[in-house]
Every structure is written in structure tokens, then in C-alpha cells.
C-alpha positions in Angstrom: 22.8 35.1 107.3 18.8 34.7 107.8 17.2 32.0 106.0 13.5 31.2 104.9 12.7 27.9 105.1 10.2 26.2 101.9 8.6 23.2 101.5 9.2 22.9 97.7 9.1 25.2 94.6 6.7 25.6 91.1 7.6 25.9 87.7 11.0 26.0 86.2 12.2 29.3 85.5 14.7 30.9 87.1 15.5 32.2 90.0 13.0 29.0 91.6 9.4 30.5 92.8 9.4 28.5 96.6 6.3 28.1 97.9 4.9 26.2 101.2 6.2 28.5 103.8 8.0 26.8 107.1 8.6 28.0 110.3 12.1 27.2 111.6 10.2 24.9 114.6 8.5 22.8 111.3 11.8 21.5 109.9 12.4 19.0 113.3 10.3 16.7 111.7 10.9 17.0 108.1 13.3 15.1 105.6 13.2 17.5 102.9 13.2 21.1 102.5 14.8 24.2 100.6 15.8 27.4 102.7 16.7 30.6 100.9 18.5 33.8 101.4 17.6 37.0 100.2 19.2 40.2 98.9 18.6 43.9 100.2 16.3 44.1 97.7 13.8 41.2 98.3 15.6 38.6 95.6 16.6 35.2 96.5 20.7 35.5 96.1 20.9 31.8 97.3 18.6 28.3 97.6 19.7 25.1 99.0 17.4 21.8 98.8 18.0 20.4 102.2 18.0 15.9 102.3 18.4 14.3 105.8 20.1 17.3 106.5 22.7 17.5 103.3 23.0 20.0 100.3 21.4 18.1 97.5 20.5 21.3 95.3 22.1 24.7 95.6 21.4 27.9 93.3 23.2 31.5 93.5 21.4 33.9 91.0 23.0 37.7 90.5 20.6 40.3 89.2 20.9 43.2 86.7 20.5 46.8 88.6 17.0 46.5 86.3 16.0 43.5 88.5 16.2 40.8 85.8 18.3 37.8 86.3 21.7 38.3 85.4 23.7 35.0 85.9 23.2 31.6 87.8 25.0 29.2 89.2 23.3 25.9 89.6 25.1 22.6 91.7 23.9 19.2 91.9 25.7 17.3 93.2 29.5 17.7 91.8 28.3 19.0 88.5 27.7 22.9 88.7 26.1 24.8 85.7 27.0 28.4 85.0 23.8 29.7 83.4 23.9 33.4 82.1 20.7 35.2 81.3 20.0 37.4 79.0 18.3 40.6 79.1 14.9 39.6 80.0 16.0 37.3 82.4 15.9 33.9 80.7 18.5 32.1 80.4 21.2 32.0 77.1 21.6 28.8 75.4 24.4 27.4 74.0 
């Protein structure tokens, strides 16, 4: 699996919008950071928040053949959230 490497995200929808690029050789010297892996299509299908080097924050998100955000699967810790979406993307609540 390829990852792309993020210094931190903006906003709070879902799937996460990460912003501040990194190169691989920039996370030597950093604490904190989020890497990401993408579908074939372009989509982040998974994000981890990176602490000293542990998985503090992870995401999976699955997408509708439309594009929109079908489903995602948010762990902190050992809590994890099942959050479906609806048709437009956002999420359903309870």
C-alpha cells in the first residue's frame, strides 16, 4: 500500500480534507502526522493520525459508485464509530 503523508486536516466533514503536504524524508523529525491511502479513483479509503509513532486516529470511508460517501468507520482509541451516510454524503444521525 502507498501512503501520503499530511501534516493535519480542515473542517469536519467527512471523509477529512488533509492539508500540509509531507514528503516521506519530513516525518524523521516530526511527532505528529496523518498518512492516507487512496482508492483507484482518487478517494481517501483510509487515514491514520500518527503520535510518536502510534495509531491515535484511524478512518476507513466506502463510497457510493456516484462518488458520495457511503459509510465510515471512525476509531479512537478503543471506541470505533460506524457512521453511515446518506445520499448526499453526510452522515445519518441517530
Amino acid at each position: 500500500m502507498t501512503y501520503r503523508y499530511f501534516l493535519t486536516y480542515s473542517g469536519v466533514r467527512l471523509p477529512l480534507n488533509l492539508v500540509g503536504p509531507l514528503e516521506p524524508s519530513d516525518l524523521g523529525n516530526r511527532n505528529t502526522f496523518f498518512r492516507a491511502s487512496y482508492d483507484a479513483d482518487g478517494r481517501i479509503a483510509t487515514l491514520e493520525k500518527l503520535v510518536y509513532g502510534e495509531v491515535e486516529l484511524a478512518h476507513v470511508y466506502s463510497y457510493r459508485a456516484d462518488g458520495t460517501l457511503a459509510h465510515a468507520r471512525v476509531t479512537l482509541g478503543d471506541e470505533e464509530t460506524e457512521v453511515p451516510c446518506d445520499a448526499t454524503g453526510a452522515p445519518v444521525r441517530a
